[in-house]
N, C-alpha and C positions, 0 to 999 in steps of 0.2 A: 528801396525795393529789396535792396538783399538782406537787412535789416529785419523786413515783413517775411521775407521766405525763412531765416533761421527763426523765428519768434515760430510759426509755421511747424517745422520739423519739431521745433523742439517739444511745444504741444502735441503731435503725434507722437512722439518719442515718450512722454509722460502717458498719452492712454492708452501704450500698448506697455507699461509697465503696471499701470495701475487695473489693467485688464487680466494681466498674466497672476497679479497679487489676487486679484479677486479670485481667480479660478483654482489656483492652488489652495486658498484657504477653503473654497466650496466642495472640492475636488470628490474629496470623499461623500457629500451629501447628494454628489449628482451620479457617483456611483450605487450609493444603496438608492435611489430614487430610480434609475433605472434598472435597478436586480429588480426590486420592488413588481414593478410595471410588468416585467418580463416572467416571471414567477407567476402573476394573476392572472395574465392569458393565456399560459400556459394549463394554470389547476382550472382554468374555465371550459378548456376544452377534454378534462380529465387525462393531463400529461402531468402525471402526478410523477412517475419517477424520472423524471430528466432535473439536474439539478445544473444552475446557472449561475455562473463565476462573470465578473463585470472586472473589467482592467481599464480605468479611465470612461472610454464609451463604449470599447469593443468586448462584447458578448460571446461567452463560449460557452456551449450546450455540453455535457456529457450523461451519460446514464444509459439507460435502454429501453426502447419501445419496442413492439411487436412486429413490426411491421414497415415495410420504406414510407409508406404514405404518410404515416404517425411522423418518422423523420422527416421529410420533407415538408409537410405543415408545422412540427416544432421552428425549425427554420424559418417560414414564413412569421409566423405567431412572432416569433423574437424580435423581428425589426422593427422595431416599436419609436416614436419619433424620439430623436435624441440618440438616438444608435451610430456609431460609426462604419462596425463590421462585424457578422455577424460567423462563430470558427464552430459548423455542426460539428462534432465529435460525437457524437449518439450514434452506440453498437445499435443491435437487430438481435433482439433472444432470438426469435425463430430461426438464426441461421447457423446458432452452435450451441444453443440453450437445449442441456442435460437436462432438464427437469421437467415431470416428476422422475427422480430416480429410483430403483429398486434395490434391495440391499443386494440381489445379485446382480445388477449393474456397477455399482460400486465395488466390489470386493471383488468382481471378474468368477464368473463361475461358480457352481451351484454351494454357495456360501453365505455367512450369517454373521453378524457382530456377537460377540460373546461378550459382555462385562465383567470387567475385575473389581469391581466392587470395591473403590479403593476411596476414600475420604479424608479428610482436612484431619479425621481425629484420630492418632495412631494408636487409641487402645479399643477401636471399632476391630470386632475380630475379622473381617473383612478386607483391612485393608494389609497389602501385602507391599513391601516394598521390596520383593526377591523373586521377581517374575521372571521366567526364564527366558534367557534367548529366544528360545527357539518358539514361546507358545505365540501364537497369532493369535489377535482377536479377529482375524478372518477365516477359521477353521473353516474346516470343510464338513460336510451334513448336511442332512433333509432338511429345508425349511420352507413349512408349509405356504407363507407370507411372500414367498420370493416375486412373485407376480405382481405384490400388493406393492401402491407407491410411499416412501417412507412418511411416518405421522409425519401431519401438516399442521397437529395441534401443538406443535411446541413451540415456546415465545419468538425464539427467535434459533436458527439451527444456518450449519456452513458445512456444504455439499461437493467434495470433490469425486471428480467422474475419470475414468481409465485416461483419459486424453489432456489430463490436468486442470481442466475445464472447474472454476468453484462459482457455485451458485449461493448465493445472501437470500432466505427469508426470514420471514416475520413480519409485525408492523413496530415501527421507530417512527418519529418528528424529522423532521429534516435535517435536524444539527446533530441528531444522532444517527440517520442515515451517510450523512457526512461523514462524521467519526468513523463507524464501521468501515464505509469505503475505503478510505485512507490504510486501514489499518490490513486494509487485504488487500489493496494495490501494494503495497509495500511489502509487502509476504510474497505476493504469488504472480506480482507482475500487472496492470490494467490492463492490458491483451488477453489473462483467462478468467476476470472475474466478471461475472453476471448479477447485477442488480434485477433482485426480485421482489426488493423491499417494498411493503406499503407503506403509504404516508400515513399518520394518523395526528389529532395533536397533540395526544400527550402518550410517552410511553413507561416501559418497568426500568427506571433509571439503573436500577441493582443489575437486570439481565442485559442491557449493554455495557455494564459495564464488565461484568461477566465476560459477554461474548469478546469487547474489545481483547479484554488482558488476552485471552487465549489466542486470538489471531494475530496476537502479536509476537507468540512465540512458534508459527510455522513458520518460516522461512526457509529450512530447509527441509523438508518431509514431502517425500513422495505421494501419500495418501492424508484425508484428513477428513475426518466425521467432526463437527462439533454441534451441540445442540445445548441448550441452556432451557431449563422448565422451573419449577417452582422448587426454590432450593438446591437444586442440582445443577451443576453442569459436568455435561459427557464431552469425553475426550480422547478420539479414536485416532491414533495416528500409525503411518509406517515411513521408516528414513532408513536410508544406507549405512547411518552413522549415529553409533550407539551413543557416544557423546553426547548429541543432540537429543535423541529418546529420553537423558538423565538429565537433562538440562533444560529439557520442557516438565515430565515432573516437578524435578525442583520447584522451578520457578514457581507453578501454579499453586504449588500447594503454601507456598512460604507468602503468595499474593492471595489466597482465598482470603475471602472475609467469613470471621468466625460463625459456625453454626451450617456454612456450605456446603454440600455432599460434592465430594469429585469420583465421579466414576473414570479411572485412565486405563486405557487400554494402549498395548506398544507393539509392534512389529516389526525386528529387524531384518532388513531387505538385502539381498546380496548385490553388491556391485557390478558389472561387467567389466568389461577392457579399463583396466588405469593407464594412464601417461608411463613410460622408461622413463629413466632417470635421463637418457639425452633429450628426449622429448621437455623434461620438466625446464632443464637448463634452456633448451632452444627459445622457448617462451617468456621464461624470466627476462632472456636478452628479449625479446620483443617486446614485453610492457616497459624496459628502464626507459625509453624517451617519455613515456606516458605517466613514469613513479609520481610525479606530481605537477603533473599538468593543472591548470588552474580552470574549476570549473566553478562557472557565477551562476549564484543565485542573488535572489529579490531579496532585498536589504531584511532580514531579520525572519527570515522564510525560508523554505522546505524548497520554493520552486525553482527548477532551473529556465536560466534564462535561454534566450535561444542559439544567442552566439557560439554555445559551449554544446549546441549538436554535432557540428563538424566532428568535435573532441572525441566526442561520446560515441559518433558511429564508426569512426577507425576503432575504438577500444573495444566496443563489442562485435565487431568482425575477424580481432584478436583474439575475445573469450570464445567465438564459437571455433576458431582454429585450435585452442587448448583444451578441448575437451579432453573429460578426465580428470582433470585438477583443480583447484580449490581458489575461483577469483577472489581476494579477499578486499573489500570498499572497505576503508579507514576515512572516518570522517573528522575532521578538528576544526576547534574556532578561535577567536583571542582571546582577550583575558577582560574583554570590557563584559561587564553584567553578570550573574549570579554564575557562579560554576554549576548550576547542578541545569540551569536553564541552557546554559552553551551545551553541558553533556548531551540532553535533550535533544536541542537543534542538529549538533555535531550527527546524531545518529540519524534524527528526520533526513538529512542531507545524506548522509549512505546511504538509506531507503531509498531515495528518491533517485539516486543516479542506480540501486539494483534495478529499480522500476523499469529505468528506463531499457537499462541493456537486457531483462527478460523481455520486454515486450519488443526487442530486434532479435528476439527466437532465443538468447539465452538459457539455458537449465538453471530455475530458480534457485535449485537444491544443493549447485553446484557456485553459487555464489552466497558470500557471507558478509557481513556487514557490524560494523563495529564503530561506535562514537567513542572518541577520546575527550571533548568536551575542550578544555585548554590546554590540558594534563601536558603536551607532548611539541611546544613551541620550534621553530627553527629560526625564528627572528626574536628580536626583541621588542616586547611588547608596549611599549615606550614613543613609538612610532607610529605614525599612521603607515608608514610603510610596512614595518615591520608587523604591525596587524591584519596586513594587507596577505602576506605571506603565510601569517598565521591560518586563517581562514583558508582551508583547502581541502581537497581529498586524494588521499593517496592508494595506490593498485598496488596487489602485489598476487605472486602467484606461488601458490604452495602446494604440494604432493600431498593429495588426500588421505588420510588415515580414517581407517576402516573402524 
């Protein structure tokens, strides 16, 4: 008899390991099988811009519909057989959605965008790389249009409003809808950006990639027009910090692909109240238990896990006590895989932990973000520990320079 009961277990014990083997190799087929599903009844009911993340079984909605009823049928629509749990995160445009805007909404007051005329090719007589301080591309003057809502005919354009509020249109595919997303949650926070996007299935691969490069370098600007049209892209911005202004140029013009028109427009903004220097110290000592707290992500990914919210909500109730000064996210990784891919990640990981603490009321403009990639080790990378240690993100806080 005891004989028959171990023979017994141990046959259980094989096809719950031969169960567990099947499921992990399936793992992933049973996740795109159910994005899949969830995707189709979705675009059946025309919930074109909600897009749908699968983790295992459990489904999570984000994007924006018009309306609560659209959300709450998204939800329903989602629980499709095979589902485990379903996590609605789908905003509401109608409840803080800027759009359409007018260029006197945007600029605050009876004002107009002015272009500098500035291009990829520096013997264009136009372009000017010695704009003064002081010129705004948000002068002040009649403009007859002020009423009118900004062109809707342009490929694809990114919309910030007085309240920081930024709105995505045009039409993109889905993996370029994705992209964009990412690339303006990580600029401006997922708490103020408004998906406007249309689905379409094929888009101008050139104008996302356009749009992407440029919203990758707002992070810290107060204001931001961007619009991309046929060979062009505009780029209106204003930040407290001149640095920034010349380091968004740069950038774009050393990344245009040849033959590009850049129209840049710059606005430097005045500061308010900064941090005393005993204020700046006070703080410093408040983030050192925090200097390198260890925050997880998902093995080879941007996202953070959830155990590391605790972390992350004492830090950004830190940043909102230091206003005035300069959070600085340092991202690093080990040494395993290509340096320029860990630089990469290293920095996707500071985006994503700024994401997080702008969207707990953070000032986006007032947090900055830097990958190190492997470049800056504290263990040795020889070790799984010591990789362990590698992979981190470090806080620091520094007096603003104007």
């Amino acid at each position: 008899m005891k004989k028959l009961l171990i023979i017994l277990i141990a046959l259980g014990l094989l096809w719950l390991i031969a169960y567990f083997c099947a499921y992990k190799r399936h793992a992933p087929a049973i996740q795109g099988d159910l994005s899949t599903k969830v995707e189709n009844v979705l675009m059946e009911k025309g919930l074109v811009n909600v897009d749908v993340d699968v983790n295992g079984r459990d489904v999570t909605l984000t994007g924006t519909v018009s309306s609560l009823e659209q959300k709450q049928l998204a939800g329903k629509l989602a629980a499709v057989d095979g589902h485990n749990f379903v996590d609605n995160s789908i905003s509401i445009a109608g409840e803080t959605s800027p759009f359409p805007l007018s260029r006197n909404s945007f600029a605050g007051g009876d004002t107009q965008l002015e272009s500098s005329g500035r291009s990829s090719d520096a013997a264009n007589p136009n372009f000017n790389t010695n704009a003064k301080e002081s010129e705004s591309p948000w002068k002040s003057g009649s403009n007859e249009n002020a009423d009118k809502p900004l062109s809707t005919n342009k490929k694809l354009a990114t919309l910030m409003n007085d309240q920081g509020k930024v709105t995505l249109t045009g039409s993109v595919t889905k993996k370029s809808r994705r992209r964009l997303l990412a690339s303006a949650h990580g600029a401006f926070g997922k708490a103020n950006v408004i998906n406007d996007y249309s689905v379409v299935a094929k888009d101008d691969a050139e104008a996302v990639k356009l749009m992407d490069m440029a919203l990758g370098e707002m992070d810290q600007v107060t204001k931001s027009q961007i619009s991309v049209d046929d060979g062009a892209l505009t780029v209106s911005v204003a930040s407290p910090f001149k640095d920034v202004l010349a380091r968004i140029e740069e950038n774009l013009l050393e990344d245009l692909p040849e033959g590009t028109l850049l129209n840049f427009n710059a606005e430097k903004q005045t500061l308010g109240k900064l941090a005393s220097a005993s204020q700046l110290t006070r703080c410093q000592k408040l983030f050192t238990p925090f200097a390198r707290k260890q925050i997880i992500f998902s093995p080879s990914s941007s996202r953070i896990q959830k155990r590391s919210f605790k972390v992350l909500n004492k830090i950004s109730t830190l940043s909102k006590q230091c206003a005035g000064m300069m959070i600085e996210v340092h991202g690093h990784t080990d040494s395993l895989g290509r340096n320029s891919i860990n630089k990469a990640l290293s920095k996707q990981r500071a985006l994503s932990v700024k994401q997080y603490l702008v969207d707990k009321g953070v000032a986006h403009y007032f947090v900055k973000t830097i990958g190190h990639g492997e470049a800056n080790p504290i263990s040795s990378n020889r070790t799984k520990k010591g990789r362990a240690r590698n992979r981190r993100i470090e806080f620091n806080v520094e007096k603003v320079t104007k």
